[in-house]
Every structure is written in C-alpha cells, then in structure tokens.
N, C-alpha and C positions, 0 to 999 in steps of 0.2 A: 062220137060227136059228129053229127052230122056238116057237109061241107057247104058252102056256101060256092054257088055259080064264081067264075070269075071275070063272069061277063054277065050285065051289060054294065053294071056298078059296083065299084067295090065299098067294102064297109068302112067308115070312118068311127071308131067306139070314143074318140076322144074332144073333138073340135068343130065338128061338123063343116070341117073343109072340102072344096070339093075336089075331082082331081086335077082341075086344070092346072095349066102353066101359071105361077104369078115369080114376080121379081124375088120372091126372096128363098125360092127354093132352090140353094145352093148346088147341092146335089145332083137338080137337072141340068147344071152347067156343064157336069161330068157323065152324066146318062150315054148322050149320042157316043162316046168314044170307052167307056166303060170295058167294054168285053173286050176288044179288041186291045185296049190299053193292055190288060191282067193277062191277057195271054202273050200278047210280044214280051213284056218284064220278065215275068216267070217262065216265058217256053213250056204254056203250059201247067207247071207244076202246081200254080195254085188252084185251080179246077182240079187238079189228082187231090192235092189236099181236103177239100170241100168236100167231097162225093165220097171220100173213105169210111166215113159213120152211116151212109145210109146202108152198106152190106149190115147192120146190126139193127135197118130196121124194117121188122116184119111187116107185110102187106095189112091194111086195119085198123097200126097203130097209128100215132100221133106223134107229130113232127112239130115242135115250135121252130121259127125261122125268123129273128131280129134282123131288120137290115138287108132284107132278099135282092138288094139291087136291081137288077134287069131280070131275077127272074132267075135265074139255067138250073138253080139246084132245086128251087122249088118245084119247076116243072117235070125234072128228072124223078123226082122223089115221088111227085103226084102219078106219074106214068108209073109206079110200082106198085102202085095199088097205097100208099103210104096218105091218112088224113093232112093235110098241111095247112097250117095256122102262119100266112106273113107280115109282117108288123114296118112299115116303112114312113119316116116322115118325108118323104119327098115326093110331091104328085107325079112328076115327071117317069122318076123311076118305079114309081108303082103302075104308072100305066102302063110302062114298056114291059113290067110283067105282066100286064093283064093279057095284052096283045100278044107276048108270047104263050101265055095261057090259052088264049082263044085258036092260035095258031095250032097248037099240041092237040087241043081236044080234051083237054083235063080240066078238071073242078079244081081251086083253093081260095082257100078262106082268104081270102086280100083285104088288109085293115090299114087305113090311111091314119096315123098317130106315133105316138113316141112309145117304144117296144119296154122302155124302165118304168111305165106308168099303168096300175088296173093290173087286176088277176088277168085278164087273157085266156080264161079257160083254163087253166093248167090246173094241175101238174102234167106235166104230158110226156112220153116214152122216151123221147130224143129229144133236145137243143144240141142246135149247131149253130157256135157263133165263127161265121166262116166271113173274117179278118175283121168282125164286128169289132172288138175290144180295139184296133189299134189305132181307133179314132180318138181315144180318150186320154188325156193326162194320166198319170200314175193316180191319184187320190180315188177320180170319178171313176177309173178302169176298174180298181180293186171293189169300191161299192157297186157296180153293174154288174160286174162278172157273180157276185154273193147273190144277187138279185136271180141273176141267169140259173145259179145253181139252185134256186129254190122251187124254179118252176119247172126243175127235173122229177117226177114221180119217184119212189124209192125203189128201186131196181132200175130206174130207167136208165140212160146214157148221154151224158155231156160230153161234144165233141167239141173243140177248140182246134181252129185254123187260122194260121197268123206266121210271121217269120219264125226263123229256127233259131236260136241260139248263140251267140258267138262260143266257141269253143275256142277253150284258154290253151288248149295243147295247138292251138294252129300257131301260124308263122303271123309275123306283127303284120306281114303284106297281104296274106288271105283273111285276117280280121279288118282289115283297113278296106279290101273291097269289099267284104258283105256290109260291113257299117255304109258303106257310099249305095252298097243296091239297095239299104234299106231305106234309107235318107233322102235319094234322091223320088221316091216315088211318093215318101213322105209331104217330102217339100210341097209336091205338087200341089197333092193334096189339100194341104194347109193353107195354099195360095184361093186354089179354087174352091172349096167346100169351108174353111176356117177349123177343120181337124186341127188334133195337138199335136206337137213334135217331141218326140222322146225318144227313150232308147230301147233296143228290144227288150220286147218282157217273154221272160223263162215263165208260162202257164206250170209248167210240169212243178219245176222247181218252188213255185213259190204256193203250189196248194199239195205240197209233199205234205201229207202227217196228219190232215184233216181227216175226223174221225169220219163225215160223211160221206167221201168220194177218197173210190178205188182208180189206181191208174191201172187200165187196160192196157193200154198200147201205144206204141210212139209212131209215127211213120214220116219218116222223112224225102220228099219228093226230089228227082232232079228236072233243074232246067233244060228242055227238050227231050229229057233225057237222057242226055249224057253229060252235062251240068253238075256245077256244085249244088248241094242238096242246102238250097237254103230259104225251102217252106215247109214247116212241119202239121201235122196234126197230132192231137193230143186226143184221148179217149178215154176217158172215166166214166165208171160205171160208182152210182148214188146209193149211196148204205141204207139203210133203214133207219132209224132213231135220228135225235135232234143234233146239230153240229156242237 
C-alpha cells in the first residue's frame, strides 16, 4: 500500500473537513497538554505499553492506528520502515501529528474521520488500539473493539493498550488506589473531551476463548519504572477462519 505524504494535507475519506481549529473539536481542548499529561500519570509506562506490538512489526508491513493522538507511535513506527494508516477525528490533534511527521521526516497516511466507519484499506498486519477502547461505554467498547478485530488480516496482530486489571489477590487499599489512578484521569477526560466513565476492562479476559484470536503475550509496564505496574498491553495474534 502505498503512503501518502504527511505533509502538506492530510486525507479526510469521510466528511470533507478541513483540518483547522473549530469549536467543537473536543479533543483539541486536550492536544496542547496531551503527551506531557500520559507521561507525568503513568511515569512513562503508557508509551512502554504502546510501542511493545511494534517489535512484531516487520519493516513493509502495515500498521492501522485508530485514535493516533499527537502522533509518537505513529511516527516511531513510520521511522521503522512500518506502512502507517492514522484515522483521528479531531483536526487539532491530527495536525500535531502532521507536524510531528513533518518534523521526523517520515511518510503516513493521516485520515481526518471517525476510525469505526469505511473499510480503511484493511485487513492490515497490526492494529494497535493504544488506550483507544477506554473512551467508550461498555456496549459501544465491545462493538469497536469486534470492528478493530476485523481489520486484522489472518495472521496479523492485535495489540491492546489500556489500564491493567484490578487483581483480586491485592489488599482492598492497592485496589482502592489503582481504581482512584484510573478514575481520576478518567474524569478528566470525560470533563474535557465527553469520553465515558466506567471501570476497567480485562481485554485479555473477556476475549479469552474466541476461536479467532490467539493471546500472545501480556506485558505489564511500571510507573517510572519502579512503580506499580498498572498499564498493560495485550497481544493477540488473528486465526484464520470466521469467528
């Protein structure tokens, strides 16, 4: 699949919006403090989380990326020789990835629209929904997330990056703060962008047994690194045949 410049315009396949600033793009509310936000929270750990699925992916292949916010993973990924397909409905933050694009010196397909709508080119090698899912209610999560897994080619690799679990073997005071670090960034969220509030969701656990995806690997990140580990990635590899 050939890439599309990421400069001097990105493609819009859906609306034909442009990328400016307007009022109702929520999401640019949270742009300017974005990166900066997800690394002081996690110390880090959710950039570890994110970036662990692209060691699985070969220089050539093809990367879908729903949700690329500012950019870091798409541009890391595009710098590996990696095709990158990014699907963002917020002008703001598509620009800040264009310009970090421009900045890098790398090609990617930048698409101004909503990532659950239209083929998109797929099936493609890898999706990485990196904390894309935790925007949604329970109902709309599980129908995206089906969607997400559709436009994984059959061998390819679903990677899922999002909080980690409460574990019931903890103390009721270490489940009571990971529930507060997860809630509180929620909230934020939910104030500024209108995301949903809910509780974590076990990706692992609740697509255990599904004949089309293989779970690979777990990998649990700590804060700074010497932190409680409480950002996971999830890695499933997509079977062959119909679910």
């Amino acid at each position: 699949m050939d890439q599309r410049s990421s400069a001097p315009a990105d493609r819009d396949e859906s609306k034909g919006a442009s990328l400016r600033p307007d009022s109702s793009d929520r999401y640019g509310v949270a742009a300017w403090i974005y990166d900066a936000a997800t690394a002081i929270w996690s110390g880090g750990a959710i950039w570890r989380t994110r970036v662990r699925a692209l060691a699985l992916a070969a220089p050539g292949s093809t990367l879908f990326l729903p949700g690329p916010g500012t950019g870091r993973l798409a541009v890391e990924a595009a710098r590996r020789g990696i095709q990158v397909t990014a699907v963002d409905r917020s002008p703001r933050m598509l620009a800040r990835c264009r310009r970090r694009a421009g900045r890098a010196g790398v090609r990617i397909d930048l698409r101004l629209g909503d990532a659950r709508e239209g083929s998109l080119d797929g099936p493609h090698d890898t999706v990485i929904l990196e904390h894309f899912l935790n925007v949604f209610p329970r109902q709309e999560m599980e129908r995206v997330r089906d969607q997400m897994i559709a436009r994984v080619r059959p061998g390819g690799v679903l990677a899922v990056a999002d909080f980690t679990p409460l574990d019931p073997r903890a103390s009721g005071l270490a489940r009571l703060a990971q529930r507060l670090h997860h809630v509180t960034p929620l909230g934020g969220c939910a104030l500024l962008t209108g995301n949903a509030m809910h509780p974590i969701y076990d990706h692992g656990l609740e697509l255990e047994g599904r004949p089309d995806l293989r779970l690979e690997a777990v990998h649990d990140e700590r804060s700074f690194g010497l932190g409680p580990a409480w950002f996971r990635c999830w890695v499933f590899r997509r079977l062959e045949g119909p679910r």
